[in-house]
C-alpha positions as CSV (number, residue, x, y, z in Angstrom):
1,X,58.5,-51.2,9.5
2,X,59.3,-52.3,13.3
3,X,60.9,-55.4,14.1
4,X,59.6,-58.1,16.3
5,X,60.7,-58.9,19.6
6,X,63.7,-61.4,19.6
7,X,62.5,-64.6,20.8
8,X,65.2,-64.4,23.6
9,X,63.8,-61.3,25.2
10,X,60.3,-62.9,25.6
11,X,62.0,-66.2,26.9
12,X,63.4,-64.3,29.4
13,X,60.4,-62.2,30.0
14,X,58.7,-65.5,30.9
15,X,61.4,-66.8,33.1
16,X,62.5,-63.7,35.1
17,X,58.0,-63.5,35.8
18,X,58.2,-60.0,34.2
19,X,55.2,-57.9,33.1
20,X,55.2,-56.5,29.2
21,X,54.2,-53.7,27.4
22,X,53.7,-54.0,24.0
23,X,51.9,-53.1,20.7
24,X,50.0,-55.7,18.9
25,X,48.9,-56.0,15.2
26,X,50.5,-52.9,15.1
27,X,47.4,-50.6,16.7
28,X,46.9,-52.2,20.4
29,X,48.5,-51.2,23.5
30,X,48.5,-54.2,25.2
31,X,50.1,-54.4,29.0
32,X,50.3,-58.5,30.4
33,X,52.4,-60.9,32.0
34,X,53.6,-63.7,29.6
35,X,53.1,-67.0,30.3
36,X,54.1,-69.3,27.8
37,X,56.1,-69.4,24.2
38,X,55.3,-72.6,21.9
39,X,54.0,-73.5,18.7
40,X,50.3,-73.4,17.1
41,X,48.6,-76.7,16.8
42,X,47.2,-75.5,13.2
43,X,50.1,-73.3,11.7
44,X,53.2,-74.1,14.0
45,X,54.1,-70.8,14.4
46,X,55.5,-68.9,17.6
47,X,52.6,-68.0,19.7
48,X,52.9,-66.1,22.9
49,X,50.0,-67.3,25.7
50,X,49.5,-64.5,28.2
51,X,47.1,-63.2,31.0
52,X,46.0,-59.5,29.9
53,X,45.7,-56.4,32.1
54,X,45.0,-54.3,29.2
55,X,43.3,-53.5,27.2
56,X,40.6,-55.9,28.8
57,X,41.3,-58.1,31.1
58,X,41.6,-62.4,30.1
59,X,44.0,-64.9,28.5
60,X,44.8,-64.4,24.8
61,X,47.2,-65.8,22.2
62,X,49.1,-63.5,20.5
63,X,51.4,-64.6,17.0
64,X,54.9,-63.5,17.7
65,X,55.0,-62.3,14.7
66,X,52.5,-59.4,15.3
67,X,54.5,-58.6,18.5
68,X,56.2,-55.1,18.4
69,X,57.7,-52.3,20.3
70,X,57.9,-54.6,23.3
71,X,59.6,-53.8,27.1
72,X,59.2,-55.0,30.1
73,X,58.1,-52.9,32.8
74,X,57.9,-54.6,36.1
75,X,57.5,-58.2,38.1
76,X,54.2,-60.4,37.8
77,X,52.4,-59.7,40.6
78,X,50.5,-63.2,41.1
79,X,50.7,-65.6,39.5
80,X,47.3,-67.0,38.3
81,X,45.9,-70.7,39.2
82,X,44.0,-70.6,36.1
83,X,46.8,-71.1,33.6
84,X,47.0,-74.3,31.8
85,X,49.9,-75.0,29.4
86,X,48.2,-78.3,28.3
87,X,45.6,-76.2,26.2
88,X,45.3,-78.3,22.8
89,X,45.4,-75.4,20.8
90,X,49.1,-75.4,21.4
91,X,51.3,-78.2,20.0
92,X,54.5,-77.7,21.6
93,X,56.4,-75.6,24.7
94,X,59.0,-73.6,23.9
95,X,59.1,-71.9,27.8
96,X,56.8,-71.2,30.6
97,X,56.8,-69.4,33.6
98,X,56.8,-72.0,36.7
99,X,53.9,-72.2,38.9
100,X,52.2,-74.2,41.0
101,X,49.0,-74.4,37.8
102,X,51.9,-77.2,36.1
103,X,52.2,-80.0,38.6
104,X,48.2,-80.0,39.0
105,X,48.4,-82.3,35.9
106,X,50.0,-86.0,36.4
């Protein structure tokens, strides 16, 4: 069985605005830029919130713990007005990536 990704490397994933390639649930390719590490409202575990270039296109959740096989492979391109860290699904911040989405809220 693979490993999961250290927590470190996708900490730094999300500082350094890098893009990630990585398997999920152990079938799916997925390719996205990683936007914030925190907790689940409902189960407090690691969840990893990040805007998807593939396999479809959109914001998902993944469980860090279903993370695997996981390298970075190049800069965020844009960085997307659309996030929102305040989502109430997620009950604390771990890291996010910086952007102009954050101060929108007072």
């Amino acid at each position: 069985m693979q490993s999961t990704v250290s927590l470190a490397s996708i900490r730094n994933t999300i500082v350094k605005r890098r893009r990630a390639k990585f398997t999920y649930e152990r079938r799916t390719t997925v390719v996205a830029d990683l936007y914030l590490l925190g907790h689940a409202r409902k189960s407090a575990a690691y969840i990893v919130v990040a805007w998807c270039l593939e396999p479809t296109p959109g914001w998902r959740v993944f469980r860090y713990s279903e993370i695997r096989e996981f390298e970075t492979i190049g800069p965020v391109d844009v960085l997307r007005g659309d996030f929102d860290p305040y989502d109430r699904e997620i009950m604390t911040i771990d890291t996010q990536i910086l952007s102009a989405a954050i101060s929108r809220r007072s």
